[in-house]
N, C-alpha and C positions, 0 to 999 in steps of 0.2 A: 531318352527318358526310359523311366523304367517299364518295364511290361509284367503288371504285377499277377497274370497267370502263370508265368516262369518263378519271377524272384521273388513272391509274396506280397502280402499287405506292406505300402509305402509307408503305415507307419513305423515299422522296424526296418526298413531297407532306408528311409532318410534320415535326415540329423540335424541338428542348428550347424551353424559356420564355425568349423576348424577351430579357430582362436577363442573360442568361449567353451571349449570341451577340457574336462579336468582329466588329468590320467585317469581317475577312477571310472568315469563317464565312459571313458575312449574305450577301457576294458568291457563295459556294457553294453556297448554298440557293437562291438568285434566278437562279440557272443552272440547278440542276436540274431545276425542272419551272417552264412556264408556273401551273401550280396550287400551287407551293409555299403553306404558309401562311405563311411568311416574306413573300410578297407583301401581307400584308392585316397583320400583328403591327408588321413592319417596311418600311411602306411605301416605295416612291419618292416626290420631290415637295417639294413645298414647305412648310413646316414652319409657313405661316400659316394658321391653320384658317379664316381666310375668301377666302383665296386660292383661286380656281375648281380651279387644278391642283395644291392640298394636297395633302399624304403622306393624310390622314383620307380625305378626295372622292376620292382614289384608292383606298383599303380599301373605301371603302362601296361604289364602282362594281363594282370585281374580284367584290363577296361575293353584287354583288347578280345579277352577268354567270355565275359559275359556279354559281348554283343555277338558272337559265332552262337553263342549257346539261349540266345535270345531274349535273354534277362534284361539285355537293355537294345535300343531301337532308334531308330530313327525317324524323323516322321519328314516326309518329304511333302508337306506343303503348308501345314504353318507358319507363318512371319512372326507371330506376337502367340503369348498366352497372359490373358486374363488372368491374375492371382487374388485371392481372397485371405484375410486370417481374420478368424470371428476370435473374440476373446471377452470376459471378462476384467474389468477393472474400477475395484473399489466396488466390487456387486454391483455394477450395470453392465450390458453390454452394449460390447461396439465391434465395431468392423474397420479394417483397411482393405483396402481395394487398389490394386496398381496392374501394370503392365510388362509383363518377364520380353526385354526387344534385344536386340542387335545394336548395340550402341556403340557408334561410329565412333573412335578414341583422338582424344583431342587432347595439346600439353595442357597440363594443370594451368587454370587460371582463369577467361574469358565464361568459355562456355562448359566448363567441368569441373568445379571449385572445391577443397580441402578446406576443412576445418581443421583438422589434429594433423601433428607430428607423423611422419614414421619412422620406421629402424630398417638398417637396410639386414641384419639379419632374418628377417619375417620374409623379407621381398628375396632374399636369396634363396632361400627355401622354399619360395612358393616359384621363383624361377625356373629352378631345377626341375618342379612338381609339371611344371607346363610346358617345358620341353620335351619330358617325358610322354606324360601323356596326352599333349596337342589338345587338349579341351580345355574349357573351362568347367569347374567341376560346380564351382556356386557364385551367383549373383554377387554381383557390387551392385548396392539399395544406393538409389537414389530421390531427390527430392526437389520437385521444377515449382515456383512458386504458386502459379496459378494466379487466380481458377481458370483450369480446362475444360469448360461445358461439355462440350463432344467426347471429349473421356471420359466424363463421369457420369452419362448417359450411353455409353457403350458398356462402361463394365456394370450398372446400373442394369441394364439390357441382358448383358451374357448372365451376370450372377442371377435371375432369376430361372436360369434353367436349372436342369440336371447336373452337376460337378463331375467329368468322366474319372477329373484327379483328387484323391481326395486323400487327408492323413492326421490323426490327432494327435498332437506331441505331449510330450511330459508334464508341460507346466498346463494341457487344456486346453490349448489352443488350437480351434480346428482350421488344416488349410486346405482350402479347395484353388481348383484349376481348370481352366478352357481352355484350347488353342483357339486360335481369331484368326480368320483366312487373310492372307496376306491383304493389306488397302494401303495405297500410296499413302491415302490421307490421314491414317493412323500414324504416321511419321510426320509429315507434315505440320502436325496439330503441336508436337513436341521440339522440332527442329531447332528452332530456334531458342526454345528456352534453358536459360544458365541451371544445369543440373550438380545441388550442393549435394555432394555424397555424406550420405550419412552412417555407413557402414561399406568399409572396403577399401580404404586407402591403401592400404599393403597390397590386395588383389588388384586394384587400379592400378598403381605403380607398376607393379610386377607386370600387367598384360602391354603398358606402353614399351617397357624394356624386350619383351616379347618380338612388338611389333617392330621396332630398331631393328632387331637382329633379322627377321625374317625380310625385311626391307630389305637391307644390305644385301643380303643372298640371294634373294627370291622376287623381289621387288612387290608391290602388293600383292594383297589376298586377305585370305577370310582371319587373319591376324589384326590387319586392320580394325576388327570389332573385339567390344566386350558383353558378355551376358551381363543387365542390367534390368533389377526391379525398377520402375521408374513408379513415383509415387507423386499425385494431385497435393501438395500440404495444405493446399489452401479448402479443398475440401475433404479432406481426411485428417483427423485427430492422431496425431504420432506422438503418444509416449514416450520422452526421452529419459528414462530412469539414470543413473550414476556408475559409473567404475567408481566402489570404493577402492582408497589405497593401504595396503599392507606394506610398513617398510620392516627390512630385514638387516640394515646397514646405517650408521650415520648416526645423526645426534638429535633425537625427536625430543624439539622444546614440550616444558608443560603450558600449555595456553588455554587462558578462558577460565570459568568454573566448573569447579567439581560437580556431577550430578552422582545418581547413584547406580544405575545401573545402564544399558544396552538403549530400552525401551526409550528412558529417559532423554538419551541423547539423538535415536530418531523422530523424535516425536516433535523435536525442539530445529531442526534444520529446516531451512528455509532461501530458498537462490533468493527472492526476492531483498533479503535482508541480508546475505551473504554472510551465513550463520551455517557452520560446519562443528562436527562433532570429531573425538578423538577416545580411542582406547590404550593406554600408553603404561609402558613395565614402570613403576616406581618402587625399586626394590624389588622384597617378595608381593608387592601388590597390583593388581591392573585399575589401576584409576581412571574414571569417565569423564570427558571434556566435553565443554560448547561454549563456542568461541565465537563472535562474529568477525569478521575481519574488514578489513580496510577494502574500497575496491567496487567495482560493480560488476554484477553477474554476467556470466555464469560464475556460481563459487568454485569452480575448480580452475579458473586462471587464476583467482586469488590466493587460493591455497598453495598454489605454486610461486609466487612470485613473494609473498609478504610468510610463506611457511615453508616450505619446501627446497626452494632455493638457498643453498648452502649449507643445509642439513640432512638433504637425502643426497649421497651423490649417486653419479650414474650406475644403472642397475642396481639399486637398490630396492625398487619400488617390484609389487606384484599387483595388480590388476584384478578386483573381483567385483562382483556384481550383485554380490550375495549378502549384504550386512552380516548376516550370521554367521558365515562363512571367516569374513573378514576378520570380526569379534574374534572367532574360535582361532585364530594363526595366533594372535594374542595371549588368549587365556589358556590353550593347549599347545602350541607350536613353539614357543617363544620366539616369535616374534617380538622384536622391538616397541611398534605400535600400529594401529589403526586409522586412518584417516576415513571418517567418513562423509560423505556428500547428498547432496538432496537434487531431487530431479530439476531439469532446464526445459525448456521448452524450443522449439524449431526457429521461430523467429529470435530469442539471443541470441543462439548461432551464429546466422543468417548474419545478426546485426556486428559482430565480432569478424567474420569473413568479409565484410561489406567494407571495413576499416581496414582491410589491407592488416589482420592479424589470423593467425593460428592458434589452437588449444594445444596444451601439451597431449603427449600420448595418451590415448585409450579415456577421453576426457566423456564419452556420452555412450550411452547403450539404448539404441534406439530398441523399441521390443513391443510387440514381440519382432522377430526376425524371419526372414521367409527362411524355409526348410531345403537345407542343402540337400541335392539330389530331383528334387521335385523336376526339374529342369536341366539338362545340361549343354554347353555349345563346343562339338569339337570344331577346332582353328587347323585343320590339316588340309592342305594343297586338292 
């Protein structure tokens, strides 16, 4: 972890997870502190992992030049840290409350369960990134159904102290941090329950491929684990907001009715009623859709299966989170169209995994998201 008398306030030395950082983002973190973690998630460099001046050879130098120089540390008796993120939403506040563990890695399926897709491009590069530098740099967020009484009176317990880790991020979100002295029965209380990931498929995949390799060679060890938020759902309220979709490629039908503008069509989405919105080129003009479709929720299987499907092909799709964002690839980018969606909740999921099915790629953004850096586990011998 970081030692913010060396490297600074962790708010400018952490960052959200890799895969939600826009190049323009990544350039603002790489500014802020020579210690961002941005510098080691998203390196500089050369993108050939046997290239002497790789992006990787560049993460593993930085990881291995700021623990000598003290900016990052070790703690040698911690098991667990308590994590906190206070936020706003909708003008109330709330809180999530989880536990940063050692999460024993298990094949997808029983006790470790996927919702969405991956691509083995994401997991190759994050491959490379963990061979490189033998750590894991950010949590794979998880979610055990519950309720865990004993968990939610432990971090009920630690969060009324003092937070030693503490950091505000961009969107306002304040996260705090304990370490938790190691207790058997702090593991115990979790062991057995089916942990649906809700963020980190790509880093989950990548750390099991990890642990194959180190197997083969080495036979176990500290590969065997992954660094893991584990999170109560039953008694914490998780926010599942949308990946809108941006397509760039392909044949975006018009569907639904015209609205008139942006507002108009998130104002009008709804998973309940499987009612999605669209921004789409019609000549020189961008015209607003809302559509309900066929299906039951979450609306982003359906937008794939009754839209999507044979109209966007592969890699055509970009991934955003940002309606505005979205909107703007559209009305400034030319982009093709916009596909937008309305937030799901923990239990459709759940109920959609339960059925022996998956989501397509990048289908939920759970948020807020714990802050890469806050924590990190190296996996070296």
């Amino acid at each position: 972890m970081y030692d913010d008398a060396v490297a600074g306030p962790l708010d400018r030395v952490t960052a959200p997870p890799y895969d939600v950082i826009s190049d323009a983002r990544r350039r603002g973190y790489l500014a802020a502190s020579p210690f961002s973690v941005v510098h080691l998630d998203l390196a500089e460099g050369n993108d050939d992992p046997e290239a002497p001046d790789s992006r990787y050879a560049r993460a593993a130098h930085l990881l291995e030049d700021w623990e000598e120089r003290g900016a990052l540390r070790r703690s040698g008796s911690a098991s667990f840290y308590a994590y906190e993120m206070a936020f706003a939403l909708q003008g109330r506040p709330h809180t999530i409350r989880g536990l940063f563990a050692a999460l024993e890695l298990e094949p997808w399926g029983e006790l470790v369960i996927p919702h969405e897709r991956t691509m083995p491009g994401p997991v190759g590069d994050r491959l490379r990134l963990l061979r490189a530098t033998r750590t894991h740099l950010s949590a794979v967020y998880g979610t055990v159904a519950g309720p865990c009484r004993p968990l939610a009176d432990l971090l009920d317990t630690v969060a009324a102290s003092r937070a030693p880790f503490e950091a505000l991020d961009e969107q306002g979100v304040r996260h705090r941090m304990w370490p938790v002295p190691g207790d058997a029965e702090v593991g115990a209380w979790l062991a057995a329950a089916p942990l649906l990931v809700a963020d980190g498929h790509h880093r989950y995949t990548t750390a099991l491929a990890y642990r194959d390799e180190q197997n083969a060679l080495n036979g176990p060890g500290p590969w065997d684990r992954v660094l893991a938020l584990v999170v109560d759902a039953a008694s914490e309220h998780l926010p599942v907001l949308p990946f809108h979709r941006v397509q760039i490629a392909g044949h975006p039908p018009a569907i639904g009715d015209r609205v008139s503008r942006l507002d108009d069509v998130l104002a009008a989405l709804s998973d309940d009623d499987v009612t999605i919105g669209s921004a789409r080129r019609e000549g020189a003009e961008v015209v607003y859709r809302v559509a309900s479709l066929d299906g039951a929720p979450p609306a982003v299987r359906a937008l794939h299966e009754t839209v999507l499907e044979g109209t966007a092909p592969e890699g055509s799709l970009r991934f955003v989170p940002d309606a505005g964002a979205a909107d703007a690839a559209v009305v400034d980018e030319g982009a093709l169209a916009a596909w937008f969606l309305p937030a799901t909740t923990p239990e459709r999921i759940r109920a959609v995994v339960e059925r022996g099915d998956r989501l397509p790629q990048k289908s939920t953004y759970f948020w807020p998201k714990p802050r890469t850096g806050m924590v990190m586990m190296p996996v070296d011998a």
